[in-house]
N, CA, C, O and CB atoms as a CASP TS submission, in Angstrom:
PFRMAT TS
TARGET T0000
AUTHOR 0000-0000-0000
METHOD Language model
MODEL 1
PARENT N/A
ATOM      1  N   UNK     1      11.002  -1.283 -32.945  1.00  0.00           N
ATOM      2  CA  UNK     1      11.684  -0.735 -31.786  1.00  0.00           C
ATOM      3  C   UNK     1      10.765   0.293 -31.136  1.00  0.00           C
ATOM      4  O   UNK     1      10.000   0.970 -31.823  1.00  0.00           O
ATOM      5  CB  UNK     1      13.055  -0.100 -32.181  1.00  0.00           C
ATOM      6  N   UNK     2      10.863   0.442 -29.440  1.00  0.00           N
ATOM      7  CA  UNK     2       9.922   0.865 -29.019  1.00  0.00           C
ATOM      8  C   UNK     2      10.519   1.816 -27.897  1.00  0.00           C
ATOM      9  O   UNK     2      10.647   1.373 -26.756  1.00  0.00           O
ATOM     10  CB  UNK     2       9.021  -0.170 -28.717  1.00  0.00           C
ATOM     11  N   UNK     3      10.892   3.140 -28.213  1.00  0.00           N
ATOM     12  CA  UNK     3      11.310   4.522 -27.563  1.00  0.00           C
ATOM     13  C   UNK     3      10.613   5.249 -26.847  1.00  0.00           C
ATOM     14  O   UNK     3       9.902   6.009 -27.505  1.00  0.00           O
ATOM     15  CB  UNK     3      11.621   5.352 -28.320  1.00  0.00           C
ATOM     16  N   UNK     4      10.503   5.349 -25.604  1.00  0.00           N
ATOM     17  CA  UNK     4       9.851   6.125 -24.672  1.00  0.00           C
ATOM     18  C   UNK     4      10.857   7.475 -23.850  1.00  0.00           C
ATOM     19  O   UNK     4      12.080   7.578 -23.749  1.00  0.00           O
ATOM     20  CB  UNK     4       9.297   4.977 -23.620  1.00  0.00           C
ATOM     21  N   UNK     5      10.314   7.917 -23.610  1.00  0.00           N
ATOM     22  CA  UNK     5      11.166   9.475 -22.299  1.00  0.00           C
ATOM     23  C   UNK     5      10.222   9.075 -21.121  1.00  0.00           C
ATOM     24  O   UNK     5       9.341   8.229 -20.968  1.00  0.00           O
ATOM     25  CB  UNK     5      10.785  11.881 -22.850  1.00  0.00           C
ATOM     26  N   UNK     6      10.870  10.189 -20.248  1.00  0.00           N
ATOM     27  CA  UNK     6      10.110  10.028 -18.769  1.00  0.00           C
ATOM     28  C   UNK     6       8.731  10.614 -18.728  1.00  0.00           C
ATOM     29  O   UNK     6       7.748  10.291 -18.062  1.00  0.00           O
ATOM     30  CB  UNK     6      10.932  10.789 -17.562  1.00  0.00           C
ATOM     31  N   UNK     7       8.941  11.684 -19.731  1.00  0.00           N
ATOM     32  CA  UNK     7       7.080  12.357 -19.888  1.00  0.00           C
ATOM     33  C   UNK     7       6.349  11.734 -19.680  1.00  0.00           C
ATOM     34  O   UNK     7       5.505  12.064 -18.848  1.00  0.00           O
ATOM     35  CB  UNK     7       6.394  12.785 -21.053  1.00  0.00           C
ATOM     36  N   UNK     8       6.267  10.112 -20.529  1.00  0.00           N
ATOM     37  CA  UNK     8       5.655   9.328 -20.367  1.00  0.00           C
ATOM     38  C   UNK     8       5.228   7.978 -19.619  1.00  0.00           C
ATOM     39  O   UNK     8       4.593   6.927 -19.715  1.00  0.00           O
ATOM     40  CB  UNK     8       5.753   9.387 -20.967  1.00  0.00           C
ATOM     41  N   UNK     9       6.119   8.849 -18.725  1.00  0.00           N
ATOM     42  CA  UNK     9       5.719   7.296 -17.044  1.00  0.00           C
ATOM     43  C   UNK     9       4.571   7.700 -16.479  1.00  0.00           C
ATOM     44  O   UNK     9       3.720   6.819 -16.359  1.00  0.00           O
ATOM     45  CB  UNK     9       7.020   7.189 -15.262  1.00  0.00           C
ATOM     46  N   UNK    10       4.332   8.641 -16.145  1.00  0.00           N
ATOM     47  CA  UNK    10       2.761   8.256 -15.629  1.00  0.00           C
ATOM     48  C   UNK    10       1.394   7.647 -16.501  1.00  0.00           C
ATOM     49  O   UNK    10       0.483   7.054 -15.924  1.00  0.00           O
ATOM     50  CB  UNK    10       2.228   9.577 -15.114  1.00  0.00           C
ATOM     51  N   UNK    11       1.411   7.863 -17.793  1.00  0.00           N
ATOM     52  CA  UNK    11       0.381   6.676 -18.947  1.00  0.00           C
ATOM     53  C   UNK    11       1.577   5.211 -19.264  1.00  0.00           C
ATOM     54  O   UNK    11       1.372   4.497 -20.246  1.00  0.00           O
ATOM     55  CB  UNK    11      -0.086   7.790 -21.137  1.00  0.00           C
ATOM     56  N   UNK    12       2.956   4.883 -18.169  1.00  0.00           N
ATOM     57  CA  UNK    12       2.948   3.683 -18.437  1.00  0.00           C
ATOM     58  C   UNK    12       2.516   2.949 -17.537  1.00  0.00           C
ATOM     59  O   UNK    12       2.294   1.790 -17.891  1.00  0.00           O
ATOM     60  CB  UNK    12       3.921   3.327 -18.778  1.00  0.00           C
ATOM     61  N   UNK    13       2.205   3.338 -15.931  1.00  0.00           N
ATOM     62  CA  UNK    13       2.077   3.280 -14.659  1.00  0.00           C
ATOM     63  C   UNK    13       0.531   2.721 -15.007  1.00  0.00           C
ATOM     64  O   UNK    13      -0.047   1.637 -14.929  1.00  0.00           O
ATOM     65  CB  UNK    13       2.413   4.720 -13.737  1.00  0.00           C
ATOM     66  N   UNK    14       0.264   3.805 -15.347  1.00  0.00           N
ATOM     67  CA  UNK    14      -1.724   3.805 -16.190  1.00  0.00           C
ATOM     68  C   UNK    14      -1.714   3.142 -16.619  1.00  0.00           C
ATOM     69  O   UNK    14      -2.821   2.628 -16.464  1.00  0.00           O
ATOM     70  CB  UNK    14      -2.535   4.666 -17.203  1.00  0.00           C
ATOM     71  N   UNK    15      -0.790   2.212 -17.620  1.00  0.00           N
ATOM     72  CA  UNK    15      -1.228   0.665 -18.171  1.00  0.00           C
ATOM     73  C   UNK    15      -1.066  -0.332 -17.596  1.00  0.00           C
ATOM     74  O   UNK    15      -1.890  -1.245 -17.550  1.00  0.00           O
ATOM     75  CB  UNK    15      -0.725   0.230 -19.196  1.00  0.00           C
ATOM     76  N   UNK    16       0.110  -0.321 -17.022  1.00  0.00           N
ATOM     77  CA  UNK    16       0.230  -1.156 -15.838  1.00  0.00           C
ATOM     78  C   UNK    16      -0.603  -1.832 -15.024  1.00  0.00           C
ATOM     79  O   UNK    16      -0.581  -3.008 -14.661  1.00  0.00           O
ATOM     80  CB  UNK    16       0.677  -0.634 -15.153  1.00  0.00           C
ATOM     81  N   UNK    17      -1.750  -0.455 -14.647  1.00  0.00           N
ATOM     82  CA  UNK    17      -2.397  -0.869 -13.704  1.00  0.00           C
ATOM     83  C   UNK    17      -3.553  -1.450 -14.564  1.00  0.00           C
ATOM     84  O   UNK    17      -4.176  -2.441 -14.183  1.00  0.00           O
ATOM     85  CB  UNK    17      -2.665   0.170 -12.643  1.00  0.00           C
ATOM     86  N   UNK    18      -3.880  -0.691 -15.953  1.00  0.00           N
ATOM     87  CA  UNK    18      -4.849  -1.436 -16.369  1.00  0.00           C
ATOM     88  C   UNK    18      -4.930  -3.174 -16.516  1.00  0.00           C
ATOM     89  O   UNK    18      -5.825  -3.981 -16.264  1.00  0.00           O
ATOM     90  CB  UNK    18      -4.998  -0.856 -17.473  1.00  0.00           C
ATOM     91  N   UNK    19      -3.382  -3.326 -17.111  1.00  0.00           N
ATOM     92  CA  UNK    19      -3.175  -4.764 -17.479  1.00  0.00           C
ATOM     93  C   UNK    19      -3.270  -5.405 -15.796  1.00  0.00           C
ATOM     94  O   UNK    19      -3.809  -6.511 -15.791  1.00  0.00           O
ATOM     95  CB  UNK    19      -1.458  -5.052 -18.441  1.00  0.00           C
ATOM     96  N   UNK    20      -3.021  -5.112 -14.969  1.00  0.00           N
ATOM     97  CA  UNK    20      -2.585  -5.713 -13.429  1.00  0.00           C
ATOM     98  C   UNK    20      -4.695  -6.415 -14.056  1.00  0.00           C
ATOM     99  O   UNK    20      -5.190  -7.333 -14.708  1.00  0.00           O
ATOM    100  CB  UNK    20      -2.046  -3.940 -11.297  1.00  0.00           C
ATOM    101  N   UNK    21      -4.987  -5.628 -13.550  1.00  0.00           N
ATOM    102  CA  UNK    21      -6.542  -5.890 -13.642  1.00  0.00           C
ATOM    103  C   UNK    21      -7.846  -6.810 -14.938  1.00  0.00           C
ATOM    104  O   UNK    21      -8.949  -7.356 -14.915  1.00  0.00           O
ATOM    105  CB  UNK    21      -6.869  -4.437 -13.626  1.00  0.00           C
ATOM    106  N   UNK    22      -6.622  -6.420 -16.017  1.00  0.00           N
ATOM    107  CA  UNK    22      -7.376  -7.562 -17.027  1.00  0.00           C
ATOM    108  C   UNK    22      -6.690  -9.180 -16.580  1.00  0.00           C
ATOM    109  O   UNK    22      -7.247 -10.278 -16.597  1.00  0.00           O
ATOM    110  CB  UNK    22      -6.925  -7.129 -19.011  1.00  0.00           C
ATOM    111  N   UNK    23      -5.527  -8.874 -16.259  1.00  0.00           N
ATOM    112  CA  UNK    23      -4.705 -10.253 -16.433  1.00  0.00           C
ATOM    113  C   UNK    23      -5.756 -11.089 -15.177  1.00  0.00           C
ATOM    114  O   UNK    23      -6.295 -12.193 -15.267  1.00  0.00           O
ATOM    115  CB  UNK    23      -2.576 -10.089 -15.966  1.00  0.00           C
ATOM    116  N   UNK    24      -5.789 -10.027 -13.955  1.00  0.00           N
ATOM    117  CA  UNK    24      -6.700 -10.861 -12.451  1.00  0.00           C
ATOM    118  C   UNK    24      -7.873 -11.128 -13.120  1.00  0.00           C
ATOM    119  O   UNK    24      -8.294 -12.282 -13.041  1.00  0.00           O
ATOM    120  CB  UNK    24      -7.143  -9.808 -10.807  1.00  0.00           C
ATOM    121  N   UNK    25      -8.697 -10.060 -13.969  1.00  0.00           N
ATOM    122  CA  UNK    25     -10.046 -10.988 -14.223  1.00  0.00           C
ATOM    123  C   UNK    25      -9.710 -12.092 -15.373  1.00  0.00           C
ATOM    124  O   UNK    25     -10.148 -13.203 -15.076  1.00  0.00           O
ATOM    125  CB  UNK    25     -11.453  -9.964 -14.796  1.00  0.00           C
ATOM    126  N   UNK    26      -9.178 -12.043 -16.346  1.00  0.00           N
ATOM    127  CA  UNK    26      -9.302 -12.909 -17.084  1.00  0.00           C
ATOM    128  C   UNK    26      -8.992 -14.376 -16.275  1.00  0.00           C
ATOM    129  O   UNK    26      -9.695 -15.367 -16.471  1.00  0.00           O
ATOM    130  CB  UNK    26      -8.500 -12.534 -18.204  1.00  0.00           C
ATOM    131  N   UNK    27      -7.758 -14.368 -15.274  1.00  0.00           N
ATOM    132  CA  UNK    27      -7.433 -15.425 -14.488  1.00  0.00           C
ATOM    133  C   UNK    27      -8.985 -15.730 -13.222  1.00  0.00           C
ATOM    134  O   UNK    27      -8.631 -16.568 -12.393  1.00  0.00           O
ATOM    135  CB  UNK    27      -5.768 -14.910 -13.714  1.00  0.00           C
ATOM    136  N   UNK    28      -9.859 -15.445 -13.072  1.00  0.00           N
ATOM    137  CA  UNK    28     -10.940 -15.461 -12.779  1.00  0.00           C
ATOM    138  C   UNK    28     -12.031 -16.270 -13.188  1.00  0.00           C
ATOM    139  O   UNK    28     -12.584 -17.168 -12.554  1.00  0.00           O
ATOM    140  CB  UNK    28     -11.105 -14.589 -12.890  1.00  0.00           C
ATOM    141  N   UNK    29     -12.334 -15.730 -14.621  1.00  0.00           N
ATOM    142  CA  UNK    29     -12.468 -16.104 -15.810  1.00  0.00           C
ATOM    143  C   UNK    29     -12.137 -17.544 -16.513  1.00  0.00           C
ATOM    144  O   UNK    29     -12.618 -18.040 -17.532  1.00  0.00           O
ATOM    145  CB  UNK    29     -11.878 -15.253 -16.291  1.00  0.00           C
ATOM    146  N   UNK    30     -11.102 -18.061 -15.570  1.00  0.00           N
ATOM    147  CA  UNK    30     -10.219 -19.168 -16.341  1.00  0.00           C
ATOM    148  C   UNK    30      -9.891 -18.963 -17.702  1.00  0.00           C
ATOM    149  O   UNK    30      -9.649 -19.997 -18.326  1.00  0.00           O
ATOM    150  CB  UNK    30     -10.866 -20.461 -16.360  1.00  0.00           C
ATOM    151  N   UNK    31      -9.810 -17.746 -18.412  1.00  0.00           N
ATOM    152  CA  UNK    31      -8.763 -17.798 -19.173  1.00  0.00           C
ATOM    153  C   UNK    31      -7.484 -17.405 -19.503  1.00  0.00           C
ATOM    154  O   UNK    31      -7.181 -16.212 -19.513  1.00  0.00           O
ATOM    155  CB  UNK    31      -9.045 -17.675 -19.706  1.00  0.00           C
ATOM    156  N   UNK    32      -6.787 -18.185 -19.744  1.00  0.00           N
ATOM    157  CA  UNK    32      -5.201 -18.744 -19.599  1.00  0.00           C
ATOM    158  C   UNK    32      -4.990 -17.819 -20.287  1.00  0.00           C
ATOM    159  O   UNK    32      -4.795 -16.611 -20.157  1.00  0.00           O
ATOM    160  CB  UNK    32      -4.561 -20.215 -20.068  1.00  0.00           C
ATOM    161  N   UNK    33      -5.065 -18.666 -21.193  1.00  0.00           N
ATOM    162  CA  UNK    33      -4.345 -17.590 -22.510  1.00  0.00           C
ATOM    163  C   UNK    33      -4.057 -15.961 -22.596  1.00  0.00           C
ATOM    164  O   UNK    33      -3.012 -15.312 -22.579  1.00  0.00           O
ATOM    165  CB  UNK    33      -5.288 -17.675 -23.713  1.00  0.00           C
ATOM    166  N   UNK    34      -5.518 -15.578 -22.702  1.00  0.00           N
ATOM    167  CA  UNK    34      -5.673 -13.739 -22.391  1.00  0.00           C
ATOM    168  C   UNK    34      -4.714 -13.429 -21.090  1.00  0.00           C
ATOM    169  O   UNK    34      -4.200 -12.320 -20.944  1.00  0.00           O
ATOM    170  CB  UNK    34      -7.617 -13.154 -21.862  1.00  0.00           C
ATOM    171  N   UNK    35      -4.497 -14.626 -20.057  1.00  0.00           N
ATOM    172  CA  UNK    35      -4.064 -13.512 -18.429  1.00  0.00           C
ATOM    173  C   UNK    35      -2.397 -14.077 -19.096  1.00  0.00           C
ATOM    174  O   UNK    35      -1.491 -13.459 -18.538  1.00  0.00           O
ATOM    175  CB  UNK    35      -4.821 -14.322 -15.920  1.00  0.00           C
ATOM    176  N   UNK    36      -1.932 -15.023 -20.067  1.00  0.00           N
ATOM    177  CA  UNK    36      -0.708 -14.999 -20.181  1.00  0.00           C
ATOM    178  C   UNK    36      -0.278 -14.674 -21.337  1.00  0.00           C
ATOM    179  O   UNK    36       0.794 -15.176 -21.674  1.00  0.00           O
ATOM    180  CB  UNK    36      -0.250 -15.957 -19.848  1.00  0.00           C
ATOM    181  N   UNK    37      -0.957 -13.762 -22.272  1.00  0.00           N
ATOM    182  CA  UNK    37      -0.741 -12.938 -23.221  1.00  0.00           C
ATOM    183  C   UNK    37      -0.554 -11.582 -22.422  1.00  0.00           C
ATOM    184  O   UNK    37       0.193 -10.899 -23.124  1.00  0.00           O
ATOM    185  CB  UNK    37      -1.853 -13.000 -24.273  1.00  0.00           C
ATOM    186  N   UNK    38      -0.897 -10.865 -21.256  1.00  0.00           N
ATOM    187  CA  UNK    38      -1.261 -10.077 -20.945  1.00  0.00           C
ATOM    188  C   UNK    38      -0.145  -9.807 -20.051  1.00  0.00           C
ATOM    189  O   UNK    38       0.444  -8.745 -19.853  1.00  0.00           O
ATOM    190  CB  UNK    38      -2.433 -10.167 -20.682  1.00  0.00           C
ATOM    191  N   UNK    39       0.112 -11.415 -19.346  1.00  0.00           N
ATOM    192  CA  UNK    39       1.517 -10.836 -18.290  1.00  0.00           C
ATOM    193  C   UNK    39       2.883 -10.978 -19.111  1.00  0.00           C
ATOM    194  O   UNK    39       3.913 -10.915 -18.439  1.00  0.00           O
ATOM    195  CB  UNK    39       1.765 -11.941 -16.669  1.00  0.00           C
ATOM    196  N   UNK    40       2.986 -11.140 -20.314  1.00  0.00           N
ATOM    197  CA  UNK    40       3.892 -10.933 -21.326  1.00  0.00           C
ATOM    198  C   UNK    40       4.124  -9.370 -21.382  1.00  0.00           C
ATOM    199  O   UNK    40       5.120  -8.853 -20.877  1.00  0.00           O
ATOM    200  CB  UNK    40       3.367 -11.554 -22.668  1.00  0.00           C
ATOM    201  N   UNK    41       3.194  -8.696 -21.993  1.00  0.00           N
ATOM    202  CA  UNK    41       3.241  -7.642 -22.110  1.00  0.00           C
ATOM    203  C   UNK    41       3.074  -6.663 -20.904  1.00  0.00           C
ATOM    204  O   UNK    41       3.356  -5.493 -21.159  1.00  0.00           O
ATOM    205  CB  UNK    41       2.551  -7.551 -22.958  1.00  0.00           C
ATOM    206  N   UNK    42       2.664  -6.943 -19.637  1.00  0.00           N
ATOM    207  CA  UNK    42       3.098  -6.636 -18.544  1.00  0.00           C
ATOM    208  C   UNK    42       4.880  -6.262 -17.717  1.00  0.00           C
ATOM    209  O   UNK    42       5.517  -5.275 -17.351  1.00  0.00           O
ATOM    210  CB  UNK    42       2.471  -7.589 -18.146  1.00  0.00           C
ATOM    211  N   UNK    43       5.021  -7.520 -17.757  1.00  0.00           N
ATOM    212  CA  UNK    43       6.454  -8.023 -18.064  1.00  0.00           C
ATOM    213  C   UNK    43       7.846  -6.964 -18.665  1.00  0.00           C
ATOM    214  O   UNK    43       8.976  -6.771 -18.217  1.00  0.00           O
ATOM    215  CB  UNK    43       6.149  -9.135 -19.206  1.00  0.00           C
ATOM    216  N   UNK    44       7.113  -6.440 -19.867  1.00  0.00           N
ATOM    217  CA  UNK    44       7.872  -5.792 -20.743  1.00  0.00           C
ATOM    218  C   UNK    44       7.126  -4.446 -20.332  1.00  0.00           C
ATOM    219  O   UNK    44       7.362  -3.546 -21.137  1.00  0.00           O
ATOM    220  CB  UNK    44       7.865  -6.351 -22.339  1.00  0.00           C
ATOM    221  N   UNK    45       6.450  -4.149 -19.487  1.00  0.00           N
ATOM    222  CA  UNK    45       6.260  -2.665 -19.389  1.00  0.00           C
ATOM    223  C   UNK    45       6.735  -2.745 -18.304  1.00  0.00           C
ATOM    224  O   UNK    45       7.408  -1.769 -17.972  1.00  0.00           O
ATOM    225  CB  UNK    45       4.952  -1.925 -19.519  1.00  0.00           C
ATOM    226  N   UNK    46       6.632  -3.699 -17.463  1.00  0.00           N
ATOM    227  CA  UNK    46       7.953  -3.517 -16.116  1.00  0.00           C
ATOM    228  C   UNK    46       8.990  -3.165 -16.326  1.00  0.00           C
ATOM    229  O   UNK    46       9.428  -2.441 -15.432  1.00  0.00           O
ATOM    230  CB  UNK    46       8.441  -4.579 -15.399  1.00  0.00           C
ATOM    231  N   UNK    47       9.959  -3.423 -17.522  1.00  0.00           N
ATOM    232  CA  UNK    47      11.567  -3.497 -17.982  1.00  0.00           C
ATOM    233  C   UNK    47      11.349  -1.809 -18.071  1.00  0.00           C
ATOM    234  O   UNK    47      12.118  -1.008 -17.538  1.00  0.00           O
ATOM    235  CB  UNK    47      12.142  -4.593 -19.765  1.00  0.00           C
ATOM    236  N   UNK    48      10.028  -1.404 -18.930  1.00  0.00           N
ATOM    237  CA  UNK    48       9.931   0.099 -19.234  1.00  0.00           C
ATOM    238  C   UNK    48      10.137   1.214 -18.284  1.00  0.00           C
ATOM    239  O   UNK    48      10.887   2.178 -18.440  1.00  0.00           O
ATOM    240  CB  UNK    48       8.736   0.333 -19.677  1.00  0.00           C
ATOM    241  N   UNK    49       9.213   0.899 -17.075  1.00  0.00           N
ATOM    242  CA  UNK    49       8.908   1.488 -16.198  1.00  0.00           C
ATOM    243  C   UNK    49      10.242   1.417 -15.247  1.00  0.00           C
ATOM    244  O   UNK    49      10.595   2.541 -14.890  1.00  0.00           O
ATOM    245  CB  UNK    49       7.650   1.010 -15.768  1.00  0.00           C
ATOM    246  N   UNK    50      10.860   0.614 -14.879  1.00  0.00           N
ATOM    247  CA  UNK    50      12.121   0.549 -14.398  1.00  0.00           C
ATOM    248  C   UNK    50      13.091   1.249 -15.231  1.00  0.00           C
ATOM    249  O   UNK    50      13.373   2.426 -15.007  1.00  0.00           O
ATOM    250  CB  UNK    50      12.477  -0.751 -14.226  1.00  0.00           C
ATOM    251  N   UNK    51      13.502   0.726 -15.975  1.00  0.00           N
ATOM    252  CA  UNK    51      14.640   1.360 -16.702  1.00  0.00           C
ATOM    253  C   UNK    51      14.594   3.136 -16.667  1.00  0.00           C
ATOM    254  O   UNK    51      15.562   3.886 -16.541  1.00  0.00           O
ATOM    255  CB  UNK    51      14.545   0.764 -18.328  1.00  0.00           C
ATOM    256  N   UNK    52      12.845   3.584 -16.853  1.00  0.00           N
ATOM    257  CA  UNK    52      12.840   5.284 -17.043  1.00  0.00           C
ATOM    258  C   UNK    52      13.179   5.875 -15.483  1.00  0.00           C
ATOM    259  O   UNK    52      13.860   6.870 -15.235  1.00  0.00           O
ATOM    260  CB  UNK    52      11.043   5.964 -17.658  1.00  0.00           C
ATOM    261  N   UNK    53      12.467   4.917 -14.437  1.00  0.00           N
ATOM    262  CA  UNK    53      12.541   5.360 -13.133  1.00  0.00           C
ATOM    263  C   UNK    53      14.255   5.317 -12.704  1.00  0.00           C
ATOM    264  O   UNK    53      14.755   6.161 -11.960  1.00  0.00           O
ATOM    265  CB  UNK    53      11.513   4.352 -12.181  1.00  0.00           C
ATOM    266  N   UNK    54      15.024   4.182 -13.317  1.00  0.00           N
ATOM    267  CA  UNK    54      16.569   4.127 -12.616  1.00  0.00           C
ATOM    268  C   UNK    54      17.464   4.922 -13.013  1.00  0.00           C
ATOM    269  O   UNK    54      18.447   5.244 -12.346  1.00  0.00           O
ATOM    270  CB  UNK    54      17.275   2.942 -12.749  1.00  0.00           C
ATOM    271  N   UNK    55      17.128   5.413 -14.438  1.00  0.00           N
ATOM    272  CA  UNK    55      17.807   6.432 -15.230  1.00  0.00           C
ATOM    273  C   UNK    55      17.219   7.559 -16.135  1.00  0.00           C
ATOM    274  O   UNK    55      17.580   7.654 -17.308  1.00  0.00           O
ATOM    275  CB  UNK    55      18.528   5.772 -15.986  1.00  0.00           C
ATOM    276  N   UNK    56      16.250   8.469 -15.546  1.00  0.00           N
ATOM    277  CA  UNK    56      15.436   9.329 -16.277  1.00  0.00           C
ATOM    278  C   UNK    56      16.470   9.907 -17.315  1.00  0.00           C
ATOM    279  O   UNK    56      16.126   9.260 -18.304  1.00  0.00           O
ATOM    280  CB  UNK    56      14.689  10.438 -15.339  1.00  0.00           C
ATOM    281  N   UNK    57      17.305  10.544 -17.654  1.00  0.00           N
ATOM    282  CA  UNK    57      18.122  11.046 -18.628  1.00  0.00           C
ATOM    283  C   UNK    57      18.131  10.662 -19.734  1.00  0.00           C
ATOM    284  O   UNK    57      18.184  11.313 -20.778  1.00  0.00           O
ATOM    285  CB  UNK    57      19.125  11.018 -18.397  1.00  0.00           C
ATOM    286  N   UNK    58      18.049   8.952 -19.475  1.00  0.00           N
ATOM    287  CA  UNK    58      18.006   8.460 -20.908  1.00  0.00           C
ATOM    288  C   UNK    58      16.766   7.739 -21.218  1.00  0.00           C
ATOM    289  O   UNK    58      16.221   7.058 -20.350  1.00  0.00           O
ATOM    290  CB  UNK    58      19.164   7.542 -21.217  1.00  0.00           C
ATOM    291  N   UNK    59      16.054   7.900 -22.980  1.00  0.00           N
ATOM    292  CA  UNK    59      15.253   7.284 -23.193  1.00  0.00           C
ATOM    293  C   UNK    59      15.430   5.749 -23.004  1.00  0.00           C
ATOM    294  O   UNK    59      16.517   5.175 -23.060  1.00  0.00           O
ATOM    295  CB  UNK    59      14.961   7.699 -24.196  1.00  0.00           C
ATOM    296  N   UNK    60      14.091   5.088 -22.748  1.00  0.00           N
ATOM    297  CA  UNK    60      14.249   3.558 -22.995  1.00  0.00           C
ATOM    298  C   UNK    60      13.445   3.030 -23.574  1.00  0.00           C
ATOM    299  O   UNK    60      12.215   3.080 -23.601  1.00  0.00           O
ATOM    300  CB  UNK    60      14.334   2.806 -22.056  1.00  0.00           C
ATOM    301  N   UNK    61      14.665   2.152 -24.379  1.00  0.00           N
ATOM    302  CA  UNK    61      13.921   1.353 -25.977  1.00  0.00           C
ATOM    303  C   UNK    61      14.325  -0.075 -25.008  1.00  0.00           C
ATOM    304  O   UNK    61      15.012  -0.502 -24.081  1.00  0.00           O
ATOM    305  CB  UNK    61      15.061   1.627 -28.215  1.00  0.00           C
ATOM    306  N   UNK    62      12.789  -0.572 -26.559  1.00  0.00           N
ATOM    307  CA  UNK    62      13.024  -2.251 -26.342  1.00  0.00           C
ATOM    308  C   UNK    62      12.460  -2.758 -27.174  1.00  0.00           C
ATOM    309  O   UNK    62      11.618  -1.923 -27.505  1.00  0.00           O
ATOM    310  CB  UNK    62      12.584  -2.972 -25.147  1.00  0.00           C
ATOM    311  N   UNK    63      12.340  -3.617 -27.779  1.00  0.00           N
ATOM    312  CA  UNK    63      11.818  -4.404 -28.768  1.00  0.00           C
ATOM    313  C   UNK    63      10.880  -5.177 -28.681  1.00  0.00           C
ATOM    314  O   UNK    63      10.221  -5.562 -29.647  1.00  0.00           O
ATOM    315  CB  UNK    63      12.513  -4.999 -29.181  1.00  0.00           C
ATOM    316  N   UNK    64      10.704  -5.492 -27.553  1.00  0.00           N
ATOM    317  CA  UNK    64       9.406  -6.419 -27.102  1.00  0.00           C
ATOM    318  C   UNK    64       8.240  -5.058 -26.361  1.00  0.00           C
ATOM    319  O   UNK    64       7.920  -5.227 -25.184  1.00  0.00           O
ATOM    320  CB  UNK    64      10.057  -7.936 -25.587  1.00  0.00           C
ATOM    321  N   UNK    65       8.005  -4.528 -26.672  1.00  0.00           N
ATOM    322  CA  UNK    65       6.984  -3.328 -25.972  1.00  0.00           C
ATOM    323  C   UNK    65       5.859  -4.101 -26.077  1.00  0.00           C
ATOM    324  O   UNK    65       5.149  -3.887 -25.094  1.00  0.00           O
ATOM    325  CB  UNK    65       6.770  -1.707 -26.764  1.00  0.00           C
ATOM    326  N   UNK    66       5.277  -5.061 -26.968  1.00  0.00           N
ATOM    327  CA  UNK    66       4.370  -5.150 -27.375  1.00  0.00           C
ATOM    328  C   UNK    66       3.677  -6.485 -26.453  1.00  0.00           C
ATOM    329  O   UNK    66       2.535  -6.875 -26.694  1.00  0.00           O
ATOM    330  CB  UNK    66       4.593  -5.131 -28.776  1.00  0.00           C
TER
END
């Protein structure tokens, strides 16, 4: 299980953008795999990043963080 606060939205924003950028080169690259391992876990830092932005008060967990 994977518990975050709002402290930590701006280093999730920061991954975000990192992954935005591995997933485009690897899809560059032609590889599949890495850019759809990558928008998996993209994906699930979207749910993160939303959930802290719609309701800062409460932490947000999830199980797929990874």
């Amino acid at each position: 299980m994977f518990v975050t606060i709002l402290e930590f939205l701006p280093q999730h924003r920061e991954q975000r953008q990192q992954l935005l950028q591995i997933v485009s080169a690897a899809e560059v690259r032609g590889q599949a795999r890495v850019a759809e391992m990558n928008r998996q876990v993209l994906g699930n830092l979207e749910k993160i990043i939303t959930g802290l932005e719609t309701d800062p008060g409460q932490p947000e967990a999830t199980a797929e963080a990874s």
